[in-house]
KOLPATOR-842163 format. One line per 3 residues: number of its first residue (from 1); for each residue x, y, z of N, C-alpha, C. Coordinates in steps of 0.2 Angstrom, whole numbers, padded with zeros to 4 digits, m for minus. Example, Ala and Ser with C-alpha at 12.3 -4.5 7.8 and 13.67 -1.06 7.14 Angstrom:
# residues 2
1 = 0066 m0028 0039 0062 m0022 0039 0066 m0016 0039 | 0064 m0011 0035 0068 m0005 0036 0064 0000 0039
***
This chain:
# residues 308
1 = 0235 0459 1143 0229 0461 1139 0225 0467 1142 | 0224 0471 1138 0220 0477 1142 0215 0477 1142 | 0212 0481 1148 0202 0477 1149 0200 0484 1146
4 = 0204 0489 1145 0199 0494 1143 0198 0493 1137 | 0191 0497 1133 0188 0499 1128 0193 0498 1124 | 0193 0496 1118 0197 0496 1111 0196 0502 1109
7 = 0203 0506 1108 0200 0513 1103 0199 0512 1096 | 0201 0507 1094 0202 0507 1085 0201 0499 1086 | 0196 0496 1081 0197 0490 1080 0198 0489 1073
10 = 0203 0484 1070 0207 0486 1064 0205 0478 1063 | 0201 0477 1057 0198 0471 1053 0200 0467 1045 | 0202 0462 1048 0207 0462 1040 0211 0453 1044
13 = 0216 0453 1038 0221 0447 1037 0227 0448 1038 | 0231 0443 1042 0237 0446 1043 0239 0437 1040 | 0246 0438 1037 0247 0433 1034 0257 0430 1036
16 = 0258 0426 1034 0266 0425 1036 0268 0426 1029 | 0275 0434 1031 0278 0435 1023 0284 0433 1025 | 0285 0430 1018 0294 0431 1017 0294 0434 1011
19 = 0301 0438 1015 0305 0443 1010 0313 0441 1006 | 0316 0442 1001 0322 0438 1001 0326 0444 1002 | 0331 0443 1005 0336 0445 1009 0342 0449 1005
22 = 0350 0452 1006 0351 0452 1003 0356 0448 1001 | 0357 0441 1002 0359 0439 1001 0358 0430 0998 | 0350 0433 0997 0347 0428 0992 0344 0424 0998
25 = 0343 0425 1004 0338 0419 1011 0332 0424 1012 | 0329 0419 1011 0322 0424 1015 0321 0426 1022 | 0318 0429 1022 0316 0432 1030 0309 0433 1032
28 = 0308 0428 1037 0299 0426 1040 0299 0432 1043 | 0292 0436 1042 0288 0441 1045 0280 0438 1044 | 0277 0444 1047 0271 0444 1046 0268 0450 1044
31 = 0264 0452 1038 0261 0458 1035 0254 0457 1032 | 0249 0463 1034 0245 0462 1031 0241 0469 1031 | 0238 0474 1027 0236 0478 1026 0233 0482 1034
34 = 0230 0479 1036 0226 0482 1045 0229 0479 1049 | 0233 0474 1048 0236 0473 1053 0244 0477 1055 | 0247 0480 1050 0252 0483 1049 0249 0491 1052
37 = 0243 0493 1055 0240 0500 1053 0239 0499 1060 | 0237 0492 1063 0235 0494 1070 0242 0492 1075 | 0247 0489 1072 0254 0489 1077 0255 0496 1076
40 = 0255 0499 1068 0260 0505 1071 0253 0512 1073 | 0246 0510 1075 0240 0511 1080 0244 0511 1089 | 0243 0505 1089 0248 0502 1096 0254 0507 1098
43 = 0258 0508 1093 0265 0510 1095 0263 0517 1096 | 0260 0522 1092 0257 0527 1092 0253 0530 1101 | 0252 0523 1106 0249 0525 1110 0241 0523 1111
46 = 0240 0520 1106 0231 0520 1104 0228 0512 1105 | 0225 0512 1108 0225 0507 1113 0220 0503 1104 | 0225 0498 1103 0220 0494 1095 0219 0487 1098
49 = 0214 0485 1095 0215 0477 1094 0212 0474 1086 | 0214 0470 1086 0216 0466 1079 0210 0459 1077 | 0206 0462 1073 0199 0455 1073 0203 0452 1067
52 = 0202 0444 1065 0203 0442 1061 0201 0433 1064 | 0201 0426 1059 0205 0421 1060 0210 0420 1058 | 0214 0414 1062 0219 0411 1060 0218 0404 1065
55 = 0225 0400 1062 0223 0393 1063 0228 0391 1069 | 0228 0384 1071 0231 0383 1077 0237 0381 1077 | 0241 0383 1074 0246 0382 1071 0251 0386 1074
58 = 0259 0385 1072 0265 0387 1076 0265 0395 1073 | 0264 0395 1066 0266 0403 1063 0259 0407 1069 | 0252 0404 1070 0248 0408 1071 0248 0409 1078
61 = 0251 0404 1081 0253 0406 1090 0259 0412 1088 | 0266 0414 1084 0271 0417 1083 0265 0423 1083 | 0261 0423 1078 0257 0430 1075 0252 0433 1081
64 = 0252 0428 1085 0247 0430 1093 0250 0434 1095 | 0257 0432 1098 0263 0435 1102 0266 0439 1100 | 0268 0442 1092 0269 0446 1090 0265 0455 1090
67 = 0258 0451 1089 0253 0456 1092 0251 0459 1100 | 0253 0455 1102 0255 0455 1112 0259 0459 1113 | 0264 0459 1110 0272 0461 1109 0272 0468 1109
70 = 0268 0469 1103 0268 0476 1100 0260 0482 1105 | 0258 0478 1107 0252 0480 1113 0244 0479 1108 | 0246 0473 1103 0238 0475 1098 0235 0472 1103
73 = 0226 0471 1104 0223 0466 1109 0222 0461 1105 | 0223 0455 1107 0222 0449 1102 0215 0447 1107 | 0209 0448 1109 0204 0445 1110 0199 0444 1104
76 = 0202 0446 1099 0199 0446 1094 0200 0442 1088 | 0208 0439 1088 0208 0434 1083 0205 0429 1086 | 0201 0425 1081 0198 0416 1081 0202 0412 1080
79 = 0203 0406 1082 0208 0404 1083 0204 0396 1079 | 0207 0392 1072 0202 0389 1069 0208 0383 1070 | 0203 0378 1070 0207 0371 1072 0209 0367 1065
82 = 0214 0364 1065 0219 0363 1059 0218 0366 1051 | 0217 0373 1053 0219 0378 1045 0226 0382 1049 | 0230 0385 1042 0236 0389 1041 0235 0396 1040
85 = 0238 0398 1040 0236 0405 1039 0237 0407 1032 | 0238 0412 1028 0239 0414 1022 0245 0417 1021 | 0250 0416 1017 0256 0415 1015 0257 0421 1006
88 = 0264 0425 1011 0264 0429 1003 0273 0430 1002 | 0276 0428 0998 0284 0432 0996 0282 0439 0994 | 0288 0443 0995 0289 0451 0991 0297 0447 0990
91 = 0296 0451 0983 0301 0451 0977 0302 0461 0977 | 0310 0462 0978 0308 0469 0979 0315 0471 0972 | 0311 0477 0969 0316 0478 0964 0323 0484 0966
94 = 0326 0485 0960 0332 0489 0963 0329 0495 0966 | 0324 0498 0964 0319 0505 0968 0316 0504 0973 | 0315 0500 0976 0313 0500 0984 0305 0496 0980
97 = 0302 0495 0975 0295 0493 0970 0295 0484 0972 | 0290 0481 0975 0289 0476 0979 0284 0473 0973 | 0285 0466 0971 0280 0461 0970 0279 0459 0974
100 = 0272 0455 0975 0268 0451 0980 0266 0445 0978 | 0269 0437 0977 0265 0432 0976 0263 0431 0982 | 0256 0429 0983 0251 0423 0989 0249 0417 0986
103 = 0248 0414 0993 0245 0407 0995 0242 0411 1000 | 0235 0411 0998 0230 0413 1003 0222 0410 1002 | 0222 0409 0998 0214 0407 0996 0212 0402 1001
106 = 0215 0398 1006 0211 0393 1011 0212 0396 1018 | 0214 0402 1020 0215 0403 1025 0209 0407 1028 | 0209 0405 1036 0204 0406 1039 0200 0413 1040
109 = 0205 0418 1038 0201 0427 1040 0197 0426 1035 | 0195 0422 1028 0191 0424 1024 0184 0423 1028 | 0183 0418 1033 0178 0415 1036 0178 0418 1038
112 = 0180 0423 1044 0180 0428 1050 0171 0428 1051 | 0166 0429 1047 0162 0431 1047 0157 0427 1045 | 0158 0420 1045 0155 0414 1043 0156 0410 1049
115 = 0161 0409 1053 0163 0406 1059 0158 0405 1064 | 0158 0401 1068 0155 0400 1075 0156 0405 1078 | 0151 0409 1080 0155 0414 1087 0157 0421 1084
118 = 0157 0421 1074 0157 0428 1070 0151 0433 1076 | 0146 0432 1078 0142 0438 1079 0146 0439 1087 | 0150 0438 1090 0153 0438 1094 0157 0445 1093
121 = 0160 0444 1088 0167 0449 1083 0162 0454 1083 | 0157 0453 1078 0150 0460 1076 0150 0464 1082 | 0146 0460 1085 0143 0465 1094 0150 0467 1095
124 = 0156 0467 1095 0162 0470 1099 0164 0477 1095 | 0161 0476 1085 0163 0481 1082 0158 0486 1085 | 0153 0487 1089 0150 0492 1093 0150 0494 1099
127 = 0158 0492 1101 0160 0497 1107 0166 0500 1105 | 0170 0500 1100 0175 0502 1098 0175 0510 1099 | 0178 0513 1100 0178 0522 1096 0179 0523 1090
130 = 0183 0517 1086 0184 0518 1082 0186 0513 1075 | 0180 0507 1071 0184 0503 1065 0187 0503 1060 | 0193 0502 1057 0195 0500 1052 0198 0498 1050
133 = 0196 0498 1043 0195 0492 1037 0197 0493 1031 | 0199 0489 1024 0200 0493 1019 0199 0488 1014 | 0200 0489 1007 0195 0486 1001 0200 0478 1001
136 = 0205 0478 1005 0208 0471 1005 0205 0468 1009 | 0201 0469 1015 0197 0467 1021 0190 0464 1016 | 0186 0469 1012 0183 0465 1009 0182 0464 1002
139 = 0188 0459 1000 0191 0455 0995 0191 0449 0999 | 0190 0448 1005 0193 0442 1008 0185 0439 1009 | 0180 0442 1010 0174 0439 1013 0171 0437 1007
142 = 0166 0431 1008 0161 0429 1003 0154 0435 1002 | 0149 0435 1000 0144 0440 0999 0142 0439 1007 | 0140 0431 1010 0137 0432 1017 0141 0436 1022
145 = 0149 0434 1022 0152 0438 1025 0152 0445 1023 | 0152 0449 1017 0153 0455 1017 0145 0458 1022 | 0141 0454 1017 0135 0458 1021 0134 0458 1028
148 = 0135 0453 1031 0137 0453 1039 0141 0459 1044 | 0146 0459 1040 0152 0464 1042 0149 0472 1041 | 0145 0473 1035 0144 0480 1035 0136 0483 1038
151 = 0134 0475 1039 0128 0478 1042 0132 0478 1048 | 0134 0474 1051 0138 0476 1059 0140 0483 1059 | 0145 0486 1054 0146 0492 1054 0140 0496 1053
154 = 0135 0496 1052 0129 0500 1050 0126 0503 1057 | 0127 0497 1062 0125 0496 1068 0128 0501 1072 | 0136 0500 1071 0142 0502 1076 0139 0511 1074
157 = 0141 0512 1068 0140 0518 1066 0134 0523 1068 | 0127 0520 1071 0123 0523 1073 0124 0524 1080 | 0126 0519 1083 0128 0521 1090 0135 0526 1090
160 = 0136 0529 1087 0142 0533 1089 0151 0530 1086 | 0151 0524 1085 0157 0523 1082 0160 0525 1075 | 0165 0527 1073 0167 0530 1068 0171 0527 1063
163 = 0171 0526 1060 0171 0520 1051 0177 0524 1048 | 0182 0521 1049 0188 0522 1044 0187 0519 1038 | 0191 0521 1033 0192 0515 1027 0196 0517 1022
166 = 0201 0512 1021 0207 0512 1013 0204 0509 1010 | 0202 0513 1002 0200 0510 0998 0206 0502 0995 | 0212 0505 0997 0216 0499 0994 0213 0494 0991
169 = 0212 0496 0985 0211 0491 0980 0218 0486 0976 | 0216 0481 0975 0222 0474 0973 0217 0471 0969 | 0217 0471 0961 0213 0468 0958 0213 0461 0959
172 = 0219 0458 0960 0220 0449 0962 0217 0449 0965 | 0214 0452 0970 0210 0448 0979 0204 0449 0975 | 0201 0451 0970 0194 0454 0968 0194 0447 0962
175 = 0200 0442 0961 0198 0441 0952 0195 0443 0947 | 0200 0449 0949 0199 0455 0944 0190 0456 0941 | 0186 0452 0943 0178 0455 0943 0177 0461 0947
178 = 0178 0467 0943 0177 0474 0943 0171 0477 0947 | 0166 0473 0943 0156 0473 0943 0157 0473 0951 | 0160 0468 0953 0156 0465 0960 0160 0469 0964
181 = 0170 0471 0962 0170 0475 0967 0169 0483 0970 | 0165 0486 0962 0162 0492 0963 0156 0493 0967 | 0151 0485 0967 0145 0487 0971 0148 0485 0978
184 = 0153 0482 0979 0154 0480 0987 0158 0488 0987 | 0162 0490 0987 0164 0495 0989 0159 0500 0990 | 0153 0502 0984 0149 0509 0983 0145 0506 0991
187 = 0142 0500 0993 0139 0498 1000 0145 0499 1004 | 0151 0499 1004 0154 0499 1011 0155 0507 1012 | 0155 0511 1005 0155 0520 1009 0151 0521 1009
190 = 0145 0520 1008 0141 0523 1010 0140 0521 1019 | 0145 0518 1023 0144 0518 1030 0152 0519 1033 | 0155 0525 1029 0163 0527 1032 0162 0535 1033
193 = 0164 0535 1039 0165 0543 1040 0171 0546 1038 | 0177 0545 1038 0185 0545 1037 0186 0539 1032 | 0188 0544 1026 0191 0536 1019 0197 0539 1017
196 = 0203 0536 1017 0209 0537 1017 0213 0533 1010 | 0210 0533 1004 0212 0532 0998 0219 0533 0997 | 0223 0529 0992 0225 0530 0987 0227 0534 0981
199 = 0226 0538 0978 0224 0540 0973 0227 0536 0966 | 0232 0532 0965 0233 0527 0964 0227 0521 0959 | 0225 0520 0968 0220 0514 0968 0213 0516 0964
202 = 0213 0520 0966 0205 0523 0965 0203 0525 0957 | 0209 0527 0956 0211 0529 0948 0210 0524 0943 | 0212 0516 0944 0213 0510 0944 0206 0506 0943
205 = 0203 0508 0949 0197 0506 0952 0189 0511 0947 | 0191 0514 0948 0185 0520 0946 0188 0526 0941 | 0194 0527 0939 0196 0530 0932 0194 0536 0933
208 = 0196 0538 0941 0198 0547 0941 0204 0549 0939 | 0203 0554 0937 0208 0558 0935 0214 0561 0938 | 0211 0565 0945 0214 0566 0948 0212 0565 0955
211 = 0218 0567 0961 0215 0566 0967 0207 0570 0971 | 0208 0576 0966 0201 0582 0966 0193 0579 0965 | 0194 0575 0959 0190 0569 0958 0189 0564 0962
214 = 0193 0561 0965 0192 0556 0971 0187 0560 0975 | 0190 0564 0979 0187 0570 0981 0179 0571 0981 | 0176 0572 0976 0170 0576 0973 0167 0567 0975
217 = 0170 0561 0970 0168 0554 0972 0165 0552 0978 | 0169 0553 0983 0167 0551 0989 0165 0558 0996 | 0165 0564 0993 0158 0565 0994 0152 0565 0993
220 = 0152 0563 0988 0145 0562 0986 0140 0556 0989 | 0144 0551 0994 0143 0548 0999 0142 0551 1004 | 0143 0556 1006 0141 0560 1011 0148 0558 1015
223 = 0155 0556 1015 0159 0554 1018 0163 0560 1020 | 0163 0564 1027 0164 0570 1029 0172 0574 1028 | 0176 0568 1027 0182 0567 1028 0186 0562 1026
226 = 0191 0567 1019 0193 0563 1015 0201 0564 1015 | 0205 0558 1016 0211 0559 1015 0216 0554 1008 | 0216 0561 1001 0218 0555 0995 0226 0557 0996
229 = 0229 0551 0996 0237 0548 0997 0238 0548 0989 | 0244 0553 0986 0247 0552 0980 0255 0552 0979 | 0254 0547 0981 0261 0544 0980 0267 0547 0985
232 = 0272 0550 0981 0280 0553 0985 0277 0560 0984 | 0271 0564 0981 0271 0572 0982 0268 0574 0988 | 0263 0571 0990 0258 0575 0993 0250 0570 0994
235 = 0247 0575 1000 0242 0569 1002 0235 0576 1000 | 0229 0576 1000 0226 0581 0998 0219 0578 1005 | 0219 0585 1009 0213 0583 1012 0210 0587 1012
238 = 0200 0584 1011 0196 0588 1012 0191 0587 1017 | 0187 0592 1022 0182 0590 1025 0177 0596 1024 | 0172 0598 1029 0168 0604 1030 0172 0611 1028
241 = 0178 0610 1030 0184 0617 1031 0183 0618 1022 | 0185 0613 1017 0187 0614 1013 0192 0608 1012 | 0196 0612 1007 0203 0606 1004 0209 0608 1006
244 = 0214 0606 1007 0222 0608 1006 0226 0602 1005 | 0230 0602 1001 0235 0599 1000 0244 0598 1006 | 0243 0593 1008 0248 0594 1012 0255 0589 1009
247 = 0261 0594 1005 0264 0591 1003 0268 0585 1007 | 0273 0580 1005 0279 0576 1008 0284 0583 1011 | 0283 0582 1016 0292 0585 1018 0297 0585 1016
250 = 0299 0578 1014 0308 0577 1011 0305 0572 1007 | 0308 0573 1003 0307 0562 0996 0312 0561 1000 | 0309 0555 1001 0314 0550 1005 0315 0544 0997
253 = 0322 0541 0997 0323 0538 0991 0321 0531 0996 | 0317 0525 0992 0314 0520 0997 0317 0514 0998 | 0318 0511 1001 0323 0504 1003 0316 0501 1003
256 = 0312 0501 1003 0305 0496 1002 0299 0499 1003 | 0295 0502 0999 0287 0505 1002 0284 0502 1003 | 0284 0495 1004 0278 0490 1010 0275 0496 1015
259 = 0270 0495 1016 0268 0497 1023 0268 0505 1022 | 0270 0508 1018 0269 0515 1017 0262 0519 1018 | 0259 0515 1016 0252 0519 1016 0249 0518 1024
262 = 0248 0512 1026 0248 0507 1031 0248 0511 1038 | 0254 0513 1037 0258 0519 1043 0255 0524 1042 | 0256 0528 1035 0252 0534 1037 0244 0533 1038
265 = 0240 0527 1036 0235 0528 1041 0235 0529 1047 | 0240 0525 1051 0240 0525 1058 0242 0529 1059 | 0247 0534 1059 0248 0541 1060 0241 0544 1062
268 = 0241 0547 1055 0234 0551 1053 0229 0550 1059 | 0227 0543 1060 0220 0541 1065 0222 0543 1070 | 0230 0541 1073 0231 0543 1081 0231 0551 1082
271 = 0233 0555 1075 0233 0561 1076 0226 0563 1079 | 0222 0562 1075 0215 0565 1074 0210 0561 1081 | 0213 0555 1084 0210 0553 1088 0211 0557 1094
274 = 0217 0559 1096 0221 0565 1100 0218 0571 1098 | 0216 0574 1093 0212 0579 1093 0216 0586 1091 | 0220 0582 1085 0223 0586 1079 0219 0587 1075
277 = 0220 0593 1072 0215 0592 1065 0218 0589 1060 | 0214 0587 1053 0215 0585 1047 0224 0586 1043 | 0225 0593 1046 0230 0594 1038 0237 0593 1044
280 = 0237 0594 1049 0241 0592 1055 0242 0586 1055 | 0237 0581 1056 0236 0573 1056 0241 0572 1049 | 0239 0575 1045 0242 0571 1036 0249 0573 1036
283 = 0251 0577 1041 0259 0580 1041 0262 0576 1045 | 0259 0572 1050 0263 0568 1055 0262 0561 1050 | 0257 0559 1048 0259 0555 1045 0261 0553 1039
286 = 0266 0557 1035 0271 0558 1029 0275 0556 1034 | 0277 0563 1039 0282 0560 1044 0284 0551 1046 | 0278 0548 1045 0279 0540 1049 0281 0537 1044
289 = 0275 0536 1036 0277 0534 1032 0284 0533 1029 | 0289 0541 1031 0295 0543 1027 0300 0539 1031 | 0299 0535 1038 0304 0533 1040 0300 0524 1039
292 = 0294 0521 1037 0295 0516 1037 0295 0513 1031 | 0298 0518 1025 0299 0517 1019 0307 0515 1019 | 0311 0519 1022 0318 0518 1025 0321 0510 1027
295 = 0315 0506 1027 0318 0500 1031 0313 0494 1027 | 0316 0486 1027 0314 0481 1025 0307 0478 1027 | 0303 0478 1025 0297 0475 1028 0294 0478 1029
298 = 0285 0478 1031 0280 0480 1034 0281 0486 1041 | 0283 0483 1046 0285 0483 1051 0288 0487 1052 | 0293 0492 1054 0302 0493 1055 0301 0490 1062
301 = 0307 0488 1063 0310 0487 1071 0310 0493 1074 | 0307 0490 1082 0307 0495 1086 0312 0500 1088 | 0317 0498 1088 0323 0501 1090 0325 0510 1084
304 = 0323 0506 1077 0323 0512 1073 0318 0516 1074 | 0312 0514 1077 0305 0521 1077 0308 0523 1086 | 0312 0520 1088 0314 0525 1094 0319 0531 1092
307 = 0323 0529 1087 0328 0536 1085 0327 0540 1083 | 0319 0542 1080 0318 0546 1077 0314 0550 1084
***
């Protein structure tokens, strides 16, 4: 366990996936939007740790040790006495194009900030150098927890901490009530300094047109630094400098996009946390993305992010 400072604290659910195989058997992992961002955080060198709860259960000691494993700091997951964790299949088509059913709705991260000991998690999120979150983080909280979590971010960000965030929007974790998740989101940017969109999602969400529109959108938040994810072309960033569009290097054809975007945020943070700029940072991470689309699951095994 490392006593130093956490550089990034990555807040979210991390759930037990199973994938089916090629030969029709599933296969146990673990994936979850910020949880997949701060392992490949960790491998990157970036000293992360992972807030959430989970239950006292055998998958959720597996998901501890797995985070150990990979160097996330687990002082941050809660640990809740007889709840499970939250469970999801992918269904993945001939194109690499993944469905997701869950069994999630009784699991313990929705608490995270209703728990005994939540204002424990809060006061931690203001020593971090750096949080982040994204619009599945809050999909999972009730209104007391969302308000909890972004007045704590309100807090963190006056003292000098810096607010990441993936709009990654998933209308099922919203019950598709729009209303509620456009004023939780318009409250959560207005306290993100770095917002790593979608273009996708956001299109879905808010009925831009293009990623230049997302752009102008979350500006007008006053968010300094903005990186829109479109797809296999290209990522487009803009800050103070201006705009540029930083294309994909090679189309890689996908054996599974899990965790595509996931990676290249972590790319991107450890670049700029290292003191890359913006258009730099979004070329390293196309590069991470392109190889962890290449492989099954969330995650790739370590042995393949060492060949490259």
């Amino acid at each position: 366990m490392s006593d130093k400072k956490p550089g990034v604290i990555c807040v979210g659910e991390v759930m037990i996936e199973l994938s089916r195989g090629n030969e029709g058997r599933y296969g146990q992992a673990f994936g979850g939007d910020t949880f997949n961002t701060a392992v490949y955080l960790a491998r990157a060198g970036v000293p992360a740790a992972y807030a959430t709860a989970m239950g006292d259960d055998p998958y959720s000691d597996s998901l501890v040790a797995l985070a150990s494993a990979e160097g996330v700091n687990t002082d941050l997951i809660m640990r809740v006495p007889g709840r499970n964790p939250g469970l999801y299949m992918i269904e993945t088509d001939p194109k690499g194009e993944r469905k997701f059913y869950y069994w999630r709705d009784s699991s313990p991260a929705r608490d995270l900030f209703e728990l005994p000991g939540w204002a424990a998690i809060a006061e931690t999120l203001l020593t971090a150098r750096m949080v982040y979150f994204s619009g599945i983080t809050l999909s999972l909280y009730s209104n007391t927890g969302v308000g909890r979590f972004l007045a704590a971010l309100e807090i963190a960000r006056k003292q000098g901490v810096t607010i990441a965030f993936d709009g990654n929007f998933r209308p099922r974790g919203w019950k598709g009530d729009v209303g509620r998740t456009r004023t939780i989101f318009t409250e959560a940017l207005k306290r993100v300094d770095i917002a790593l969109p979608t273009f996708e999602d956001e299109a879905m969400l808010w009925g831009d047109t293009n990623p230049e529109a997302t752009v102008e959108r979350l500006q007008a938040f006053g968010i300094g630094e903005i990186v829109v994810k479109n797809g296999a072309s290209n990522a487009l960033c803009a800050d103070k400098n201006g705009r540029e569009l930083v294309p994909v290097p090679e189309v890689v054809e996908p054996v599974d996009t899990t965790a595509a975007g996931d990676s290249f945020n972590a790319a991107y943070l450890a670049a700029r946390l290292s003191g890359q700029p913006p258009v730099t940072s979004a070329a390293l991470a196309h590069g991470l993305a392109a190889q962890v689309i290449r492989h099954r699951g969330a995650i790739m095994p370590r042995a393949a992010a060492a060949m490259h």
